[in-house]
N, CA and C of each residue as an Amber inpcrd file, in Angstrom:
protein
   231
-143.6160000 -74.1330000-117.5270000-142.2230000 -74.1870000-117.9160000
-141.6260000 -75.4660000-117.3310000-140.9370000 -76.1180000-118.3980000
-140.1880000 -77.3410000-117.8060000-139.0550000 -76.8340000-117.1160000
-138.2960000 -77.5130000-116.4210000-137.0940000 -77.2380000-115.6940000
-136.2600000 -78.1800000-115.7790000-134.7020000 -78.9920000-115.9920000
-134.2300000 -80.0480000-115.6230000-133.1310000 -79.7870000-115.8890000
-132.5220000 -80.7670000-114.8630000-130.8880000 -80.6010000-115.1690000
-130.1080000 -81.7650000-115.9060000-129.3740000 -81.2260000-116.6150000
-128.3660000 -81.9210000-117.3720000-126.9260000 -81.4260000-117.0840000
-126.0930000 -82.3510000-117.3200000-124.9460000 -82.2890000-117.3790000
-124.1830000 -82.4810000-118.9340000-122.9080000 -81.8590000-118.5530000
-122.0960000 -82.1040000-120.3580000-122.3000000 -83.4050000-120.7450000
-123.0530000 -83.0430000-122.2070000-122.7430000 -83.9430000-122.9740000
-124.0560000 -84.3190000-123.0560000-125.2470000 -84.5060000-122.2610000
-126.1930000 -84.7840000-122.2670000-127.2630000 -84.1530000-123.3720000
-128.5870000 -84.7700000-123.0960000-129.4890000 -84.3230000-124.5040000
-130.6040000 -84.0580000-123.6810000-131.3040000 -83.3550000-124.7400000
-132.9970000 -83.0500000-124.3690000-133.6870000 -83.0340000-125.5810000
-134.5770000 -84.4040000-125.5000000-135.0390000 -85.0110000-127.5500000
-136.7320000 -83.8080000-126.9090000-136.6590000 -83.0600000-128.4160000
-137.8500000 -82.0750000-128.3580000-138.5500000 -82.4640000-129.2430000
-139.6560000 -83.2930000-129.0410000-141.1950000 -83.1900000-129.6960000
-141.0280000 -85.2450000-129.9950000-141.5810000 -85.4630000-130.8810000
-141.7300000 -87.3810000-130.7160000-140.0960000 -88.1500000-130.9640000
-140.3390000 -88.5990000-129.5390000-138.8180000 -89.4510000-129.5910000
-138.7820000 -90.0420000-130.7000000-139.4910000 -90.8650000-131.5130000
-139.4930000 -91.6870000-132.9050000-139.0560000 -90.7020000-134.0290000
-139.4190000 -89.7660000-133.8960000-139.4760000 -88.7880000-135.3090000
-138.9460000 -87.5650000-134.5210000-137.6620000 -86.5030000-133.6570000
-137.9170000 -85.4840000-132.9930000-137.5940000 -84.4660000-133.9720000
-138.4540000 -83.2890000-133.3290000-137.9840000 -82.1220000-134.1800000
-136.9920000 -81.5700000-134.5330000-136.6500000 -81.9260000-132.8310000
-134.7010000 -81.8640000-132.7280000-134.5150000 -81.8780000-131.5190000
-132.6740000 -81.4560000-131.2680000-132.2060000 -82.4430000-129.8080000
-131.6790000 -81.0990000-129.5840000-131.6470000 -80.7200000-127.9530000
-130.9270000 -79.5390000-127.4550000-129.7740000 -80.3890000-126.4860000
-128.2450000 -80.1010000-127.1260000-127.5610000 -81.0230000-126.2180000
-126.2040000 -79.8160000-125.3810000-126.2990000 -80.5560000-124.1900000
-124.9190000 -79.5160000-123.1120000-123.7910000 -79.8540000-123.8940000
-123.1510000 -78.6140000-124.3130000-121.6980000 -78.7610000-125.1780000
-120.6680000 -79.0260000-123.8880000-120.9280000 -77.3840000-123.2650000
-119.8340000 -77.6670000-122.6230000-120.3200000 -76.4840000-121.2670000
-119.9420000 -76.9860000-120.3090000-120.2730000 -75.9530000-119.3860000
-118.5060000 -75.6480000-118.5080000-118.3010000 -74.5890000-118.7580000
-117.0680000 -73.5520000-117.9510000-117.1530000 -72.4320000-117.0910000
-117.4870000 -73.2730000-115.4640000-117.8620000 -71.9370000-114.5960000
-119.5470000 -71.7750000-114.5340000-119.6300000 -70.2960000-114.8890000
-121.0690000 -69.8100000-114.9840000-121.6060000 -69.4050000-116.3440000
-120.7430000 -70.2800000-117.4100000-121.3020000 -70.1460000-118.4330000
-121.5050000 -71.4220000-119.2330000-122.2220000 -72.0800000-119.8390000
-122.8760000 -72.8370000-120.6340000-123.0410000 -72.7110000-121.8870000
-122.2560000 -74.0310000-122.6560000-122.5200000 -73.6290000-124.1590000
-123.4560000 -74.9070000-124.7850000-125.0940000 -74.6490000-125.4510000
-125.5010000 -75.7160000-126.0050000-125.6430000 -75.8220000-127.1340000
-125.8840000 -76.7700000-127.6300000-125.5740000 -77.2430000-129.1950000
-127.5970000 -77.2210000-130.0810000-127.6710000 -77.1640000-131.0110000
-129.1990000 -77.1530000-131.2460000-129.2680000 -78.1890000-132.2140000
-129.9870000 -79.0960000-132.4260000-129.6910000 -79.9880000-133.5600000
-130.9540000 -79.6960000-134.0910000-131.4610000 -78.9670000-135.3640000
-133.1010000 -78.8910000-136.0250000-133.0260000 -78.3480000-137.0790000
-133.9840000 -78.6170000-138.2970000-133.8490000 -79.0460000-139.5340000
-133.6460000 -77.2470000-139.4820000-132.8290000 -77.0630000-140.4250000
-132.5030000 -75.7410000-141.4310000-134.0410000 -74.8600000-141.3400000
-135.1510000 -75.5390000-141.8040000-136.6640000 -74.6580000-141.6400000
-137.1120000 -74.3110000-139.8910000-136.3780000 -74.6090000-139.3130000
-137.0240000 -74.0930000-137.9490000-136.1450000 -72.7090000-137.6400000
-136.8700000 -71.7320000-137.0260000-136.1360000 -70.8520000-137.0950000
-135.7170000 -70.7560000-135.3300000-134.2540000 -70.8880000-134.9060000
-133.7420000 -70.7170000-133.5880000-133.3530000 -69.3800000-133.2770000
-133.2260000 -68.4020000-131.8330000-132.8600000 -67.0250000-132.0920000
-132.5210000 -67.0500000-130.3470000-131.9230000 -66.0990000-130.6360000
-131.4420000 -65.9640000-128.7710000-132.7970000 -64.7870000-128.3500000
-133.0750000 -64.9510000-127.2100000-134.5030000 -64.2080000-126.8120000
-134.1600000 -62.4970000-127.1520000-133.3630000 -62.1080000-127.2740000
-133.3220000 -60.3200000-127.7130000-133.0940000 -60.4450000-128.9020000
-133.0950000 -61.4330000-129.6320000-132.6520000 -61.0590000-131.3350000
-134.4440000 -61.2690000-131.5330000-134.9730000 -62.3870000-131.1080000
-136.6300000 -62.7960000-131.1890000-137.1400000 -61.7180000-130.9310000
-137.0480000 -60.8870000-129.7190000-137.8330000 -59.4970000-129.1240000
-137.0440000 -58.5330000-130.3400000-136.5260000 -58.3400000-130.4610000
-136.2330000 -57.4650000-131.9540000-136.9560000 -57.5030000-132.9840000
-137.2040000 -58.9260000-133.0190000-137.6410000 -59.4770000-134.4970000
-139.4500000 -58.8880000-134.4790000-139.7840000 -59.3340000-133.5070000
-140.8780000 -59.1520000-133.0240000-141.3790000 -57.2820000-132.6620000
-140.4190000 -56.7890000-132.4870000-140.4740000 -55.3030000-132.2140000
-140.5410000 -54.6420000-133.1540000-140.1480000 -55.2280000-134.8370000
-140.1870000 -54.9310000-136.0940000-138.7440000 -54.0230000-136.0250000
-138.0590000 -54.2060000-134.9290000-136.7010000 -52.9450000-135.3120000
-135.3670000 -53.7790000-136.1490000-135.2060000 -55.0850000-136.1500000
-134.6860000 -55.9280000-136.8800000-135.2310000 -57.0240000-137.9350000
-134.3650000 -56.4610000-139.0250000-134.9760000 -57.3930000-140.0820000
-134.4470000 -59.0500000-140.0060000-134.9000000 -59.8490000-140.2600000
-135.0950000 -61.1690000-139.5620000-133.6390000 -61.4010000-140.4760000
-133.1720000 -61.0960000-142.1730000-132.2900000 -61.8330000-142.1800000
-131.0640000 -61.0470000-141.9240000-130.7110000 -59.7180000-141.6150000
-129.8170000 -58.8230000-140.7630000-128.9790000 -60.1640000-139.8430000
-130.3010000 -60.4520000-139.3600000-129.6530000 -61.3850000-137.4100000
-128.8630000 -62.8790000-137.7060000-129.1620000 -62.9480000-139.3170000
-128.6500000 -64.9270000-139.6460000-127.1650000 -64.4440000-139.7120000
-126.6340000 -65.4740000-139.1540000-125.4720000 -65.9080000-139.3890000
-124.7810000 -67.1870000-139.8920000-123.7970000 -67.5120000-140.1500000
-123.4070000 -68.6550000-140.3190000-123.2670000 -69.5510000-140.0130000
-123.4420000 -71.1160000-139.9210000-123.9820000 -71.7980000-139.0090000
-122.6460000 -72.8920000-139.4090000-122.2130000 -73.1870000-138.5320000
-120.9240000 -74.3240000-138.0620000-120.7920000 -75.0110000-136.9400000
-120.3450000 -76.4260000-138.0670000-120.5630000 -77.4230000-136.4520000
-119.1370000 -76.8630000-135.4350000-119.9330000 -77.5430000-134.2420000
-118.9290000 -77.4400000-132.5770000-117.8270000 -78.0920000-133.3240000
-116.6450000 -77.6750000-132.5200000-115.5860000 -78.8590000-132.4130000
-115.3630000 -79.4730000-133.7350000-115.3650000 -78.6650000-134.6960000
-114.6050000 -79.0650000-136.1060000-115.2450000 -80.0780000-136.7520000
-116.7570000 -80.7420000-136.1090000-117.3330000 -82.0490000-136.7340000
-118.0710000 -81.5560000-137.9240000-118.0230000 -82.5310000-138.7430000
-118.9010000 -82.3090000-140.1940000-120.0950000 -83.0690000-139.5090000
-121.4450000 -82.2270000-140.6590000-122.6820000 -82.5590000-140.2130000
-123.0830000 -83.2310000-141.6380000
């Protein structure tokens, strides 16, 4: 397991810096909570770890858990 710290605003480029799969960036951190941003193509599938263990448990159907996807902070993508 990697470990590292970032601060707001910062990035973490995942898979070839030239070409990445995508970027995990610190939105915003308030206190003891942390909000990050996911930047990766529409075909990758992202999930918070109990919606994945669901998915995986067969007790949730995979498209039940999709939701709607909107940029942070009012930006167009």
């Amino acid at each position: 397991m990697l470990v590292i710290t970032r601060r707001e605003g910062e990035e973490v480029v995942i898979g070839n810096p030239s070409s990445p799969l995508g970027v995990v960036r610190i939105a915003t951190i308030k206190g003891d909570r942390v909000r990050l941003a996911f930047e990766f193509p529409r075909e990758v599938d992202v999930h918070r770890r109990e919606v994945a263990d669901q998915i995986l448990a067969g007790g949730t159907d995979e498209v039940s858990v999709v939701g709607k996807i909107r940029p942070a902070g009012g930006e167009a993508n």
